[in-house]
C-alpha positions, 0 to 999 in steps of 0.5 A: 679801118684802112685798106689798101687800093689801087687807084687807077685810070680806066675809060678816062674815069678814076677808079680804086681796087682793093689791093687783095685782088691785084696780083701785080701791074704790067706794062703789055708787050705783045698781045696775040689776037684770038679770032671770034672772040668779042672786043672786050678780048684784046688777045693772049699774052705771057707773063712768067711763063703762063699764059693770060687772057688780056680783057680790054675793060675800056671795050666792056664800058664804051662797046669799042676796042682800044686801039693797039697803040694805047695798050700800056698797062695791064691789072693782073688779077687771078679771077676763078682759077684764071689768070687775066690782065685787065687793061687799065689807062694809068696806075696813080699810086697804091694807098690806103684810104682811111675813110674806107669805102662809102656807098655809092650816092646819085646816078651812076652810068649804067655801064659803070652800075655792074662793076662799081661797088662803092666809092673811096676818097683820095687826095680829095678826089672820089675813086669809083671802087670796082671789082675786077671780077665784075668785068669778067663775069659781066663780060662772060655773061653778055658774050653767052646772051 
């Protein structure tokens, strides 16, 4: 069965997200910091006149905070109720992967483990299928330990 993914470049690693969970991709503007919060939250900004919290996922696998500078795009993704935008290096292309995910085989980064499901293939090149949903639960629950 074919499925439709975005593939994308996050933490300088290639990565595929089911469609179903993407509202749309945006370029960032202003993000406005919250202070206390950790440094997978970049801050808050407006989209269509809500508010979203913007997740600095590269923070979340590498422990360190993007610099503004290199704020670009944003996956906008409704998570329980919750709209956030999941910062991401570059968006590739959406597609469809005819092969479908496969499972996941040999050792994964441990900072990858909680996030990946599976691994998809485009264009000959493997994909590391995430769940955006992931990051935020994964994110919540560091944050409360």
């Amino acid at each position: 069965m074919e499925q439709l993914y975005l593939l994308a470049t996050l933490a300088g690693t290639r990565i595929a997200v089911d469609a179903r969970e993407v509202e749309a991709v945006v370029r960032l503007t202003d993000i406005s910091p919250v202070p206390g919060m950790g440094a997978h939250v970049a801050g808050l900004s407006a989209l269509r006149s809500r508010v979203l919290t913007i997740i600095d996922v590269a923070a979340i696998i590498h422990g360190v905070a993007t610099p503004p500078d290199r704020r670009g795009l944003a996956i906008i993704a409704n998570i329980s109720g919750h709209s956030y935008g999941l910062m991401v290096d570059s968006v590739s292309d959406i597609s469809r992967v005819e092969e479908g995910e496969l499972p996941l085989r040999g050792q994964i980064a441990p900072a990858w483990a909680p996030h990946a499901r599976a691994v998809v293939e485009h264009d000959g090149h493997p994909w590391l299928l995430v769940s955006l949903a992931a990051f935020i639960e994964g994110a919540a629950t560091a944050q409360a330990a």
